[in-house]
DSSP file (Angstrom, degrees, kcal/mol; ACC not computed):
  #  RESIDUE AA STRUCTURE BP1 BP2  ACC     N-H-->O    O-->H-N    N-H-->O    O-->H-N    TCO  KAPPA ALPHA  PHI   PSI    X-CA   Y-CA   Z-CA
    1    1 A X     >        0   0    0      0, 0.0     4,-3.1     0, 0.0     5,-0.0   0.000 360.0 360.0 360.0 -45.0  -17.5   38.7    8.8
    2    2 A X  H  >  +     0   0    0      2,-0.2     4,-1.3     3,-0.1     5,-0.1   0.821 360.0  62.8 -57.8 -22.2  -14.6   39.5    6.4
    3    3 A X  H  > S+     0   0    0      1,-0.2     4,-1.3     2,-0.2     5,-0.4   0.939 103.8  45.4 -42.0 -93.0  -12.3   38.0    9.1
    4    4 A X  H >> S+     0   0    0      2,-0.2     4,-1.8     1,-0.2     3,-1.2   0.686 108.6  52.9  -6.7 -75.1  -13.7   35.0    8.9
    5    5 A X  H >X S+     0   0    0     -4,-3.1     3,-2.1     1,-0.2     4,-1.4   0.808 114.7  41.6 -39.3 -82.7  -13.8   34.7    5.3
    6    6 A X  H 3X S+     0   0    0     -4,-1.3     4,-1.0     1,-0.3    -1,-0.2   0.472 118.1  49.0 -40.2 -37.2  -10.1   35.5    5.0
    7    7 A X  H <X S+     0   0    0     -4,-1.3     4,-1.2    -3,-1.2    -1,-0.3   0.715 107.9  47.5 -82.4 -28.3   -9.3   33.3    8.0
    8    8 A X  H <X S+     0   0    0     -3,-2.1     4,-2.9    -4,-1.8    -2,-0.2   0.915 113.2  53.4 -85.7 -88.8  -11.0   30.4    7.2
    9    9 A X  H  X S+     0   0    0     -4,-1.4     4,-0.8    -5,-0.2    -2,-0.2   0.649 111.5  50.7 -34.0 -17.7   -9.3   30.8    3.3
   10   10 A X  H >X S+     0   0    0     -4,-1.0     3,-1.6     2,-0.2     4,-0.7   0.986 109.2  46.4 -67.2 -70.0   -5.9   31.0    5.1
   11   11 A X  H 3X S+     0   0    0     -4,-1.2     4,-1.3     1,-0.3     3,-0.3   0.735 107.7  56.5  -3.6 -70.6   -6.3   28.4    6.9
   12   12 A X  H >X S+     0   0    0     -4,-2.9     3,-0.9     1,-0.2     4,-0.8   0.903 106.8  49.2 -23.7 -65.5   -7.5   26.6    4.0
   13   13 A X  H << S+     0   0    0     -3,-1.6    -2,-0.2    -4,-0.8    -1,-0.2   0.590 111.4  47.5 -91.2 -21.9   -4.3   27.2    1.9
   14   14 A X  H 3< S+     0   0    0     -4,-0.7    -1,-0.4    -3,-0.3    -2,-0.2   0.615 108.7  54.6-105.4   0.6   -1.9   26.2    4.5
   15   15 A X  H << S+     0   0    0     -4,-1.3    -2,-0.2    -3,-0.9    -1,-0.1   0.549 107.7  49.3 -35.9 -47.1   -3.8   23.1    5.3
   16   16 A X  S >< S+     0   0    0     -4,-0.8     3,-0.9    -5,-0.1     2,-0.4   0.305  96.4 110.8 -84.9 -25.2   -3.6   22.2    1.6
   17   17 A X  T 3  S+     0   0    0      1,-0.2    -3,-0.0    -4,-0.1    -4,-0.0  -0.607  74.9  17.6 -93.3 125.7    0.3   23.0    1.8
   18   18 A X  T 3  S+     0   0    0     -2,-0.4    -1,-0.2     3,-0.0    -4,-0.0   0.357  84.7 116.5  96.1   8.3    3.0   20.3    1.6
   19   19 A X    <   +     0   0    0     -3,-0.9    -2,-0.1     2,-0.1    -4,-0.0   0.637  44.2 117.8 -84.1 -14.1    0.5   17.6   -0.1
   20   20 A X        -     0   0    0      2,-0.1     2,-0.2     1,-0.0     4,-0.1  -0.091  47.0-171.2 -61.0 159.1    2.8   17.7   -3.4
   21   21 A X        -     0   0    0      4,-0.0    -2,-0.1     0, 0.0    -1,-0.0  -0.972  37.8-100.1-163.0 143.3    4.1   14.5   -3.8
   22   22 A X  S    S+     0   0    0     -2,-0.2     2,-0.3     2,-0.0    -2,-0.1   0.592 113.4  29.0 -69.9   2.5    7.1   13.1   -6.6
   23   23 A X  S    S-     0   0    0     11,-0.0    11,-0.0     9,-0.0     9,-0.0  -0.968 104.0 -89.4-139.9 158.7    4.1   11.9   -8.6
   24   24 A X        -     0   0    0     -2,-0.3     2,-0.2    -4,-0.1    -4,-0.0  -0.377  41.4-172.3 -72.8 147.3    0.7   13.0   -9.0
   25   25 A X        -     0   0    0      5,-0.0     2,-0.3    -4,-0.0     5,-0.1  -0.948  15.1-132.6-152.2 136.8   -1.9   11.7   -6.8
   26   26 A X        -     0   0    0     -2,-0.2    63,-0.2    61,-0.2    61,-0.1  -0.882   9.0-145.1 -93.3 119.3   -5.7   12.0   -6.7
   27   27 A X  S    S+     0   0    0     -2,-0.3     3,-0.1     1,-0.2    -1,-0.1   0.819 101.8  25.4 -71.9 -32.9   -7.5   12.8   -3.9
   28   28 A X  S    S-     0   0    0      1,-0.3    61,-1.7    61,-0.1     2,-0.3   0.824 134.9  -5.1-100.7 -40.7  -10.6   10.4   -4.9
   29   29 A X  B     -A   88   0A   0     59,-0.2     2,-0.4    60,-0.1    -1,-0.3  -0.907  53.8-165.7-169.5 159.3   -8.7    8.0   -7.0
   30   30 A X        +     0   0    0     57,-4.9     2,-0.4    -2,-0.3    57,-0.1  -0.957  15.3 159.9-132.4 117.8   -5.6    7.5   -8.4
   31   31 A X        +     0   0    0     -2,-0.4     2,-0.3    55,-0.2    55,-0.3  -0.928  30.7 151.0-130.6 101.7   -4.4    4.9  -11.4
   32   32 A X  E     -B   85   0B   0     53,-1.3    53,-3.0    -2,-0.4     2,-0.5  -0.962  36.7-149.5-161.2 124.2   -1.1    6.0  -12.8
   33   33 A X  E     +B   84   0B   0     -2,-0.3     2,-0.5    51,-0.2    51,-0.2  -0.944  26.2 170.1 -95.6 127.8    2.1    4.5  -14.6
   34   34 A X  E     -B   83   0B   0     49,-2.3    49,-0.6    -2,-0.5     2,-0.0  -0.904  33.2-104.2-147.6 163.6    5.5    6.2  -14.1
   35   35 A X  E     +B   82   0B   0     -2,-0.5    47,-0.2    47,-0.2     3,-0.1  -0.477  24.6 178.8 -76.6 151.0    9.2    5.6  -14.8
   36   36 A X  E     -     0   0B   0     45,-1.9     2,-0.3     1,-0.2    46,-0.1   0.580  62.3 -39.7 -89.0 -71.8   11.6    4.6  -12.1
   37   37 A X  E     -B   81   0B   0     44,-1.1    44,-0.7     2,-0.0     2,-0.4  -0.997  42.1-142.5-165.4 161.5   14.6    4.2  -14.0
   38   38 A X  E     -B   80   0B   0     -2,-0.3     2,-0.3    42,-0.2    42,-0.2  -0.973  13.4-160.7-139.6 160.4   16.4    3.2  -17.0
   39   39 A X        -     0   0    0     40,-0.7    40,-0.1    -2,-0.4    -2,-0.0  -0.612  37.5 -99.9-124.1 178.0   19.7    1.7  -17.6
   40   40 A X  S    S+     0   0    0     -2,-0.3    -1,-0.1     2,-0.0    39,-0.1   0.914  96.7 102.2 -79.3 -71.5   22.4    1.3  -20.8
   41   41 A X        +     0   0    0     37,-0.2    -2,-0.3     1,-0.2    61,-0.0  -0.012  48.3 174.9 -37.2 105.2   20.9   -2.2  -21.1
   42   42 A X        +     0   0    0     59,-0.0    -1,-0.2     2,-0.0    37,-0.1   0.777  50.5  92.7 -99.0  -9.9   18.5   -2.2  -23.9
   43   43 A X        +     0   0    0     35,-0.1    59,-0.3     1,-0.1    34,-0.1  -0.558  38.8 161.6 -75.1 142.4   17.5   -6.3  -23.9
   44   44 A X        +     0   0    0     57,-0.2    58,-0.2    58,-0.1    -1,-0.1  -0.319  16.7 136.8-161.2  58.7   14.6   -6.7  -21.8
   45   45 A X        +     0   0    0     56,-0.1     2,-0.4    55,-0.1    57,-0.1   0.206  68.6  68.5 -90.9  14.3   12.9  -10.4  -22.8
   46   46 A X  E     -C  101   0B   0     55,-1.2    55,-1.6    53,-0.0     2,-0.3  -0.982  68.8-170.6-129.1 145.3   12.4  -11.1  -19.0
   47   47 A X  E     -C  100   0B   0     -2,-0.4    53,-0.2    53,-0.2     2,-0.1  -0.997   2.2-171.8-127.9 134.6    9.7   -9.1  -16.5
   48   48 A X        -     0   0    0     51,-0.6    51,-0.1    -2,-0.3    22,-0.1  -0.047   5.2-163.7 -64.3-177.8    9.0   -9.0  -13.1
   49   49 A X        -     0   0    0     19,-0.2     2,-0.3    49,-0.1    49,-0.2  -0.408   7.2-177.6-168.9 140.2    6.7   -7.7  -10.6
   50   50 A X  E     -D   97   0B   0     47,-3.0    47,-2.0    -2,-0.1     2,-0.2  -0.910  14.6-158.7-121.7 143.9    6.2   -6.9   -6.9
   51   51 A X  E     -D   96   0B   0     -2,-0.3     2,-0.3    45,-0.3    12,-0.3  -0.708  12.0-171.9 -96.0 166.0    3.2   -5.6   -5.2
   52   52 A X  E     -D   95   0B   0     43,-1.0    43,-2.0    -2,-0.2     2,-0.5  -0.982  17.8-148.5-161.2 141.7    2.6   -3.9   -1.9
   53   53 A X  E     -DE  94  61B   0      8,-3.6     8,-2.7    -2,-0.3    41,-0.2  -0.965   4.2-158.7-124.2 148.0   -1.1   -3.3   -0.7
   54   54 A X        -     0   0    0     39,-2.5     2,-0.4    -2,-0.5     6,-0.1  -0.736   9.9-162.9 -94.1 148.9   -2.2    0.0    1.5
   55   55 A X  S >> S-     0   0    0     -2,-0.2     4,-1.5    37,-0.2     3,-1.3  -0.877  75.2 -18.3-168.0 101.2   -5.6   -0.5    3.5
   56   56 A X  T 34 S-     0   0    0     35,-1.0    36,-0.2    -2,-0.4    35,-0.1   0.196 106.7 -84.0  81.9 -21.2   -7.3    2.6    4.9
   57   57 A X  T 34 S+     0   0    0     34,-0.2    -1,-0.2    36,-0.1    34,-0.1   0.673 125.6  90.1  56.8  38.3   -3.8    4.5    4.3
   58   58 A X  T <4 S+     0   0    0     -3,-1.3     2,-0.5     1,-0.2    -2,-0.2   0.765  86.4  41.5 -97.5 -54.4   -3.2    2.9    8.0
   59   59 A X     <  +     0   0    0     -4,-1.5     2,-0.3     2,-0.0    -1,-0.2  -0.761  58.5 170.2 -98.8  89.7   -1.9    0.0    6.8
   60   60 A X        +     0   0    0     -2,-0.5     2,-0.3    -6,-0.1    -6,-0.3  -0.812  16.0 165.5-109.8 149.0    0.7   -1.0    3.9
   61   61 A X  B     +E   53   0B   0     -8,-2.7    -8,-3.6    -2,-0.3     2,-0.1  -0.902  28.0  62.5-126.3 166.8    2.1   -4.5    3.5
   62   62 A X  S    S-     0   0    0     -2,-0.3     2,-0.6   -10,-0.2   -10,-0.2  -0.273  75.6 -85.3 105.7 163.0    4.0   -6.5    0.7
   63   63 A X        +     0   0    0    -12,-0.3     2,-0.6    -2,-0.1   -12,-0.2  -0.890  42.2 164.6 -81.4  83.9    7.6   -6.2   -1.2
   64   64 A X        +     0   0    0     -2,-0.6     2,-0.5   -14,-0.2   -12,-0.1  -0.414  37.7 133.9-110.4  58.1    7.2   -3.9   -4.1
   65   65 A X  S >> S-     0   0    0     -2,-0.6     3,-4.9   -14,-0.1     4,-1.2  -0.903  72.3-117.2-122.9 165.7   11.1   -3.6   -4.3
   66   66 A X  H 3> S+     0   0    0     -2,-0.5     4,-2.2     1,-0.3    -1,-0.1   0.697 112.2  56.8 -50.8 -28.6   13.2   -3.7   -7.0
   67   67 A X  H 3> S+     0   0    0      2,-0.2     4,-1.8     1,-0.2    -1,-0.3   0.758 108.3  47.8 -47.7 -29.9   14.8   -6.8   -5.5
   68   68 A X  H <4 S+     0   0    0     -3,-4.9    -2,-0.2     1,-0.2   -19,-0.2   0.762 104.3  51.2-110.5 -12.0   11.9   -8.5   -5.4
   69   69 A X  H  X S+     0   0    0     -4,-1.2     4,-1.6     2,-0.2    -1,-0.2   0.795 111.7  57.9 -72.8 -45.0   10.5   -8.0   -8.7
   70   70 A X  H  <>S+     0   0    0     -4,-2.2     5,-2.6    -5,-0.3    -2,-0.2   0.897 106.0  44.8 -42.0 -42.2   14.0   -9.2   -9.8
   71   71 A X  T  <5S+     0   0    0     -4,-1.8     3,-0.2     3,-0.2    -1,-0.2   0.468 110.5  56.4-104.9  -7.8   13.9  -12.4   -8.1
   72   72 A X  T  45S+     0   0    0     -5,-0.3    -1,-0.2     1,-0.1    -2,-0.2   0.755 118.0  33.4 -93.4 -20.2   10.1  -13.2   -9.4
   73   73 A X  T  <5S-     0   0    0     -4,-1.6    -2,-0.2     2,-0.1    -1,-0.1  -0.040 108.8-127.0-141.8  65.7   10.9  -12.8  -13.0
   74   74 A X  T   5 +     0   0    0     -3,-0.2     2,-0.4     1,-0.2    -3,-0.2   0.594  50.6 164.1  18.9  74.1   14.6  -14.4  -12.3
   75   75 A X      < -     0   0    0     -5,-2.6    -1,-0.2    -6,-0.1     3,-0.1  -0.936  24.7-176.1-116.1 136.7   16.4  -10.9  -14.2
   76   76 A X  S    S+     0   0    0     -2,-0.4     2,-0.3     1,-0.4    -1,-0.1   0.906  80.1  38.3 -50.7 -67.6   20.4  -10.3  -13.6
   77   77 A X  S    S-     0   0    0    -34,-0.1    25,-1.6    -7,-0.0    -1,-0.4  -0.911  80.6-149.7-120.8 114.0   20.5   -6.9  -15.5
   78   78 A X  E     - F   0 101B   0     -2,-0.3   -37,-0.2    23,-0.2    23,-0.2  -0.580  14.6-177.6 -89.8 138.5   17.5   -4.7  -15.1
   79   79 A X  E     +     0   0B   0     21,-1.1   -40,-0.7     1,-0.4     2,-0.2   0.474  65.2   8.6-117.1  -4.1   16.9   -2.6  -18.3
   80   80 A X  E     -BF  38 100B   0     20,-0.8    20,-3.0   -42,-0.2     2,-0.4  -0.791  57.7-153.3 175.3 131.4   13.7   -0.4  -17.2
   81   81 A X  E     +BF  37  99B   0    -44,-0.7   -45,-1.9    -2,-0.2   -44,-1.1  -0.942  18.8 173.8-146.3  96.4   12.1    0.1  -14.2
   82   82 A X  E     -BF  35  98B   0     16,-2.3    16,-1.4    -2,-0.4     2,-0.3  -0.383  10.5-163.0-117.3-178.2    8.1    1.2  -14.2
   83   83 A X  E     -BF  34  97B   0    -49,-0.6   -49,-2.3    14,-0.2     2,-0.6  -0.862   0.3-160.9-171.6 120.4    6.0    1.5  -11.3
   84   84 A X  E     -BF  33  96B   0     12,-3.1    12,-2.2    -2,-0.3     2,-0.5  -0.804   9.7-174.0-111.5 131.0    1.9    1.6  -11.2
   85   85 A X  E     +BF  32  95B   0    -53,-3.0   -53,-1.3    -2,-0.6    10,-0.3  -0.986   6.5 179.0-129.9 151.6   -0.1    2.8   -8.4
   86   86 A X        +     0   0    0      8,-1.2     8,-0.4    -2,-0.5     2,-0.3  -0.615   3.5 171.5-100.1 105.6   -3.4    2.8   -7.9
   87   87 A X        -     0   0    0      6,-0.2   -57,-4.9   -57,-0.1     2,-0.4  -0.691  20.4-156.7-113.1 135.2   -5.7    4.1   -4.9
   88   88 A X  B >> S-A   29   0A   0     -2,-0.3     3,-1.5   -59,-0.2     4,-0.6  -0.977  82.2 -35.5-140.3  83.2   -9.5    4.4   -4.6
   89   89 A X  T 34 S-     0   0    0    -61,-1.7   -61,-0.1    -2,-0.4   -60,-0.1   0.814 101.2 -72.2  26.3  48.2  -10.0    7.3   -1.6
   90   90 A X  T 34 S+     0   0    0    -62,-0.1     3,-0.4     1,-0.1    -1,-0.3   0.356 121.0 102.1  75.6 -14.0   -7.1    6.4    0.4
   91   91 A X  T <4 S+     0   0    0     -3,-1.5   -35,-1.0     1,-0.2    -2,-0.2   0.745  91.4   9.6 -76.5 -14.2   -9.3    3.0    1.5
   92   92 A X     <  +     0   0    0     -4,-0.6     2,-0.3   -37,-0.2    -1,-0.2  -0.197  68.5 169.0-157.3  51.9   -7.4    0.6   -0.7
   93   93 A X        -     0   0    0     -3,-0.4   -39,-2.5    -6,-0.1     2,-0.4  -0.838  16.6-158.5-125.5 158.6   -4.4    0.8   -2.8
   94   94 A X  E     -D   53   0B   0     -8,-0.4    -8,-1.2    -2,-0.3     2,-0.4  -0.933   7.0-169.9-144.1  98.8   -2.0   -1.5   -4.9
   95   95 A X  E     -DF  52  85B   0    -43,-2.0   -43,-1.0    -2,-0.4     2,-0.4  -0.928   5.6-178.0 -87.1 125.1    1.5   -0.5   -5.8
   96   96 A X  E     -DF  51  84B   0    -12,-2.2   -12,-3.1    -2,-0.4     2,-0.4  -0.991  12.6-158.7-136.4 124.8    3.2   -2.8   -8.2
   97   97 A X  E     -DF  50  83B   0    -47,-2.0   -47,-3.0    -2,-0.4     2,-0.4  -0.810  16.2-156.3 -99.9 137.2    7.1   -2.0   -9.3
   98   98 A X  E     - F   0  82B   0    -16,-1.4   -16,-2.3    -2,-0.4     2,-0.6  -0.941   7.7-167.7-109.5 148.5    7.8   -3.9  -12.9
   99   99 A X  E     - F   0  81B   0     -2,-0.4   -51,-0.6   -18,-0.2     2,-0.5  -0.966   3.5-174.4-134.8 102.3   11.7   -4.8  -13.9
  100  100 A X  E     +CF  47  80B   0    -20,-3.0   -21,-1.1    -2,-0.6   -20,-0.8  -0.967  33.3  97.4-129.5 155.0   12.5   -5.9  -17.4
  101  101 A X  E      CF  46  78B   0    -55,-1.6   -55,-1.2    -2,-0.5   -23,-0.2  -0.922 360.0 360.0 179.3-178.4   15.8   -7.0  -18.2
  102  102 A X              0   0    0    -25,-1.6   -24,-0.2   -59,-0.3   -58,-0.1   0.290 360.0 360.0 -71.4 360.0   18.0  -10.2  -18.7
């Protein structure tokens, strides 16, 4: 019976292993803002934004790259670079990179 336990909890724990991820993420839901990057450029009176949608965590579509948040809110010189995700039990989630800059 102690097998079992023990085996079952190993199991467990290496199952669970490698899920780390370079930002936190919630297994039931996730809403989060986090830095990209930042530049020397401190003017930032223009913004961007790209989206990219996930569906089931089969499927992801969209541009959420920094190019393309540049060329929606027509910036040169990027100053700051932020990035929001949020996901609802893997069925649905919406990544959106922001660019502000000149």
């Amino acid at each position: 019976m102690n097998k079992i336990i023990i085996s079952t909890l190993l199991a467990s724990a290496f199952a669970l292993t490698g899920c780390a991820t370079s930002q936190p993420v919630g297994a039931i839901f996730t809403d989060i803002n986090a830095p990209v990057t930042a530049t020397s450029n401190a003017e930032a009176s223009k913004t961007g934004t790209a989206t990219c949608k996930s569906y089931l965590a089969m499927v992801a579509l969209g541009d959420c790259s920094i190019d393309a948040a540049k060329k929606n809110g027509n910036i040169s010189r990027v100053s700051h670079v932020d990035q929001k995700s949020n996901n609802i039990l893997g069925l649905i989630g919406t990544y959106t990179v922001t660019v502000k800059g000149e």
